[in-house]
Structures are given as C-alpha cells and as structure tokens.
N, C-alpha and C positions, 0 to 999 in steps of 0.2 A: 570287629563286631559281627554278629549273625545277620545277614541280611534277611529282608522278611519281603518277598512281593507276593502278589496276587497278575494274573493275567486272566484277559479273556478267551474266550475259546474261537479259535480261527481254524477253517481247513485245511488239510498240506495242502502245498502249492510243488510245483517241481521243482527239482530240487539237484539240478544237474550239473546246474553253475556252481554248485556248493561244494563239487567234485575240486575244484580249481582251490589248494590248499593256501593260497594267502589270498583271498578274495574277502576275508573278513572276521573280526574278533567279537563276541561280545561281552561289553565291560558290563559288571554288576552295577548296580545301581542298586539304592534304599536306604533303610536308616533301621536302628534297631528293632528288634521284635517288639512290639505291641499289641496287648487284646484287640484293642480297634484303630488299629493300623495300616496302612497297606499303602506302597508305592506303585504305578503305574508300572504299565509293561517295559521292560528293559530294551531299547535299542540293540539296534547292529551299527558297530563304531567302523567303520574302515580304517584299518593299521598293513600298515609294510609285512608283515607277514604274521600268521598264527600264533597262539600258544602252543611252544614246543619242550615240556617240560624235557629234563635230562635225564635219560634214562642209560642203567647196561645192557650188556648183551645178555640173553636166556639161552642156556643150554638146550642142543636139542636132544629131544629123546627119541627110540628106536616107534615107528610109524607105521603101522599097515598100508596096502593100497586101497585106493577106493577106485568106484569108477564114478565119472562126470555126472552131471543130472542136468536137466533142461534147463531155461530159462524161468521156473517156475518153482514154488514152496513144494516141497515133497520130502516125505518119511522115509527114514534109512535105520539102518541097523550097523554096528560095528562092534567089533572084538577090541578091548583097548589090551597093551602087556604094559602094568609101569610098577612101580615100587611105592608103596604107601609113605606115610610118616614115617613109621618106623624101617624103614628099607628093607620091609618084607615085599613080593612079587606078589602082583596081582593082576589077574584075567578077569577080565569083565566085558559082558555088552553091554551097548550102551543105546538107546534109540531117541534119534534126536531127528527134527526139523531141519533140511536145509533150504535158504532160499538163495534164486542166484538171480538177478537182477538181467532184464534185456540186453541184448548187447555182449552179455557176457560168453568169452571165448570168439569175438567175431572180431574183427579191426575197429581201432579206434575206441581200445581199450586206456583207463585212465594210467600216467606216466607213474612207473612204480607198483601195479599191482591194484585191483579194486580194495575197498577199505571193506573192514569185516566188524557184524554186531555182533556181542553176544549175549542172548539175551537166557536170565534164568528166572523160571517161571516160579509160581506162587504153588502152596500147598493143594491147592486143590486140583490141578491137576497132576501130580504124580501117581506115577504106574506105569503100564506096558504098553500103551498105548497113543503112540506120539501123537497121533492127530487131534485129539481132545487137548493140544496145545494152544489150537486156532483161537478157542473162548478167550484168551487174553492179552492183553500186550500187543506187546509186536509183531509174532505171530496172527492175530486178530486182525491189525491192520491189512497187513498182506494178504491174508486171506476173503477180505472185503475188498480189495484190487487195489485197494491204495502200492503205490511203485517208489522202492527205496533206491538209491544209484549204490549200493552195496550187499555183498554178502549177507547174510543173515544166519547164526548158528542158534539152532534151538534146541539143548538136551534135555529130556526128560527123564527124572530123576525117578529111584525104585519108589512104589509107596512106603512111607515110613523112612525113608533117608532124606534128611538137611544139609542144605547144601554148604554147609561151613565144614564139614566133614570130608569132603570132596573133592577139594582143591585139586590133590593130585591127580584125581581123575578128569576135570577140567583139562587143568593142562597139556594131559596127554591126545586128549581130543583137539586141543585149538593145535597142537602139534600134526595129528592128522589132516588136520582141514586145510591147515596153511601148506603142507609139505605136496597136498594133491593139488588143491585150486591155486590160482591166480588171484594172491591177496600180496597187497601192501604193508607190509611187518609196520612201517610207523604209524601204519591207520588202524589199528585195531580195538573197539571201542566196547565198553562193558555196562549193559543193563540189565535191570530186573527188578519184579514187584514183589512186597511182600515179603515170605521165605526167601524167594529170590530177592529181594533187596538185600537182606540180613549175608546169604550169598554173595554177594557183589561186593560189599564192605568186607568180605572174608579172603575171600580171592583177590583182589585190589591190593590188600595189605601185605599177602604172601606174593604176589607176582604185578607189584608195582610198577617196574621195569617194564613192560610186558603193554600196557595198555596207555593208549593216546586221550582217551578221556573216558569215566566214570559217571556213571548217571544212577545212583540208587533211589529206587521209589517206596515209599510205603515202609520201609525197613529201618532196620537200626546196625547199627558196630559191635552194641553190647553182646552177639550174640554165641557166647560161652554160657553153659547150664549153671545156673543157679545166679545168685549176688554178683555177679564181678564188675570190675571197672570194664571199662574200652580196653580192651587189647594197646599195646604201648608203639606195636608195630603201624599203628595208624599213623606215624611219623613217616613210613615209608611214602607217603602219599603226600605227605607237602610238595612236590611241584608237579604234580597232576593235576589239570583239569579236573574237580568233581564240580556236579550239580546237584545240589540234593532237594527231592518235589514232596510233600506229606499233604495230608488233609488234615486239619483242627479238627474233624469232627470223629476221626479216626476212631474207633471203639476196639479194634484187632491189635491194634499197633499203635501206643500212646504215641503221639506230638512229639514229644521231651525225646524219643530214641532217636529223631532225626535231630533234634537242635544237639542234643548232649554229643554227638557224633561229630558236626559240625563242629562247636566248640572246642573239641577236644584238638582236630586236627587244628584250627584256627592258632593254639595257642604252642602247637608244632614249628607254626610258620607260613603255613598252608593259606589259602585264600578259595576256600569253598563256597559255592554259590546256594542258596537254599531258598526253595518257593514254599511256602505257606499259601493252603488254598482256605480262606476260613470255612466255607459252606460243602466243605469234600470230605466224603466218609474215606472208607478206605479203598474201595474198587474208584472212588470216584476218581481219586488223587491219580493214577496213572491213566485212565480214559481222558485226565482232562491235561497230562505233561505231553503224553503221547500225541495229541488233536495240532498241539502248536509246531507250525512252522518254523519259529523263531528254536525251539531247541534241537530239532535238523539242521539248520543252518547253522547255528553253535557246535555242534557237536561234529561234523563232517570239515569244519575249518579247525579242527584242533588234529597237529599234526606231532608223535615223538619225535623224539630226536635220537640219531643212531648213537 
C-alpha cells in the first residue's frame, strides 16, 4: 500500500558518518493515504548492511577528457559524442554544475570512489546559462554553504527540451563524469524537481541498473505526451531504492502523478517510499524533502550491488 508521512523541517546536520555504507537503513513506516492523515517522521533502524538492490553491468560509451575543478560548485561546458534512440550520432554541448565536495582528491578518500548525485532541475531554469541552476534544489543548497560528503552533477538542459527525451544524453555525461572523477559506481544516486522529477522517473526506468537510489520530487512517471498509462518499464525499478516527496497543495503537478507512480511500481513488486506534504505547494515540496537530514542519511546508506 502507498505510504503517506508528513515530516518536520530539521537542518542538515553532517553527514560524513553517512559515507560508512552499512551504518544504517531506513524502514518506511505509515499506513495508507488519507485526506487527514499523516504518520510521524520515519526513524533510522540500524540493520547489518544497506539496501542493495541487484543490479547489471552498463556498457560504457566513448568519453571526452575533462580537467579536475576545485573543491567547490562551479560551471562547465562539455562536448558529448553518443547515439540517440534511434542510433543515429549526435554531438552536443552540454553545460552543467559540478560540485566536488572537501576533501576530494587529497587522502582519506571514501573505500570505493566518492558517491555521485545527480540532480535535474525543474523547467524554469533551462537554457545557457548553468549558474541560474543555484535558485533550486540541490544546487541551492550548496550554493548557500550547506557541504554534501558527495559529488554533485548538475546538467542544464536547452530551453525548450524535457528531460525524458534525454536519457541518452544523460548517460553519456554520467559516463564522462565517472570515467574523469573519483566516483563510486555502486553509489550513484538520482534526483530532481518537477520537469526534472518527470526526468528522473524517465531515466530511472531506461538505466535502472545504473543507480543506487531514486528520489523523484514534485514529478510524475506519466510523463509521455498526451493520455498514456505509466510506461511499463517502471518494473525495471522494483528493487531500487525510490523515495517519492509531493506537496497536496500542488497546483503544477497534481498529487495523483506521484501516488499513480508509486502504485504502479508497488504492484511491480517494488516497495517505494512516498512523503505527502499536506500544506506544500510545489516549490514548497523539494525546499522542504531537501531541508531533512533523515533523507541524506537514507539516501547516502543505499549502496548497488555490482
């Protein structure tokens, strides 16, 4: 059944013990959706090791170089070469956010490679201009000094392109990023609000394999033009970690795109977890998933399995 919590709003706290991949699970907790409903905030359960859903191996594809970047969020630019849907060739730049967390590149780096987000942003900031990334998300955070113990990849998509069209071009970028930086292939984790939720549920389902846990905001699965069902490929995602966060008061992105989502996978086999915020519009829902502690610690304890 769908689970329905509410949480309060707490500050990050650090988050470095979280790097230690069996240090902790967290089990869902709640009871069905209801208008005037809501279960307390969900515990951290300590368990013998993480969720490690089973994943295969991902082909790699051909990768440009990059060069390194500080300890700090900063704009880049890259050339991708990969092959569409149809296995036609395509060249593109791409400008995207990296962030690279303290520490990184010096000793006493984490066993395995740093773990990598990737986060895709929401319709209103697309275009040319990566740094008007900062207004939202994850990007936001960091950019306000909040300090993740991971990589950070922020692409910024063309104006006028969705990111469920994309996929490919993802790909080929998390290929660049992991083939230059010092990342953990079984840590590799997938967010984004809004378009970019819709994004996430798109990506997730083509390159399930591929990611250690799922966290779509504000968005939905349905996201093919016109009437359709959910994509059927949402099965590929029964033993991934997802999380899924909406706001009831949502007015951009009805409520039902995250429960029907949920449900769909649920009756896969899957066990997705879903926050309902009742009093959150739609900017509100990720300022207030993003604020909590408790889904860093979730999400940085979820480890694939090779």
């Amino acid at each position: 059944m769908t689970r329905h919590e509410t949480t309060r709003p707490l500050l990050l706290v650090a988050l470095a013990c979280a790097l230690c991949a069996s240090c902790a699970r967290v089990e869902p907790t709640g009871t069905a959706p209801q208008a005037a409903e809501a279960t307390a905030t969900p515990a951290l359960m300590p368990t013998a090791a993480p969720v490690e859903p089973t994943a295969t191996a991902v082909p790699n594809s051909p990768v440009p170089t990059l060069t390194r970047v500080p300890s700090v969020q900063a704009a880049h630019s890259i050339t991708l070469h990969y092959s569409d849907a149809k296995g036609k060739p395509v060249e593109q730049a791409v400008n995207y956010l990296l962030y690279t967390p303290a520490g990184y590149g010096q000793d006493g780096a984490p066993e395995g490679g740093w773990p990598l987000i990737l986060f895709l942003h929401g319709q209103l900031e697309w275009g040319d201009d990566p740094t008007v990334l900062t207004r939202q998300g994850v990007p936001k955070l960091l950019a306000e000094g909040q300090n993740l113990p991971a990589l950070v990849l922020s692409p910024q998509s063309r104006e006028g392109s969705r990111w469920w069209p994309q996929t490919a071009m993802l790909v080929s970028l998390l290929d660049a990023i992991q083939a230059q930086y010092d990342v953990n292939p079984r840590r590799v984790y997938l967010t984004g609000i809004s378009m970019g939720g819709y994004g996430v549920w798109a990506l997730a389902m083509a390159e399930a394999a591929r990611f250690a846990a799922v966290v779509p905001i504000a968005g939905g699965a349905d996201y093919l033009p016109g009437d359709t069902p959910i994509p059927e490929a949402i099965c590929n995602l029964r033993d991934v970690p997802v999380w899924v966060f909406h706001g009831e008061l949502d007015q951009n992105v009805p409520v039902s795109a995250a429960i029907n989502a949920v449900r769909a996978l649920e009756k896969c086999g899957g066990q997705p977890r879903l926050t309902l915020y009742p009093d959150a519009a739609h900017a509100e829902a990720w300022e207030e998933a993003y604020s909590h502690s408790v889904l860093w610690e979730w999400l940085f304890a979820q480890v694939r399995k090779d």
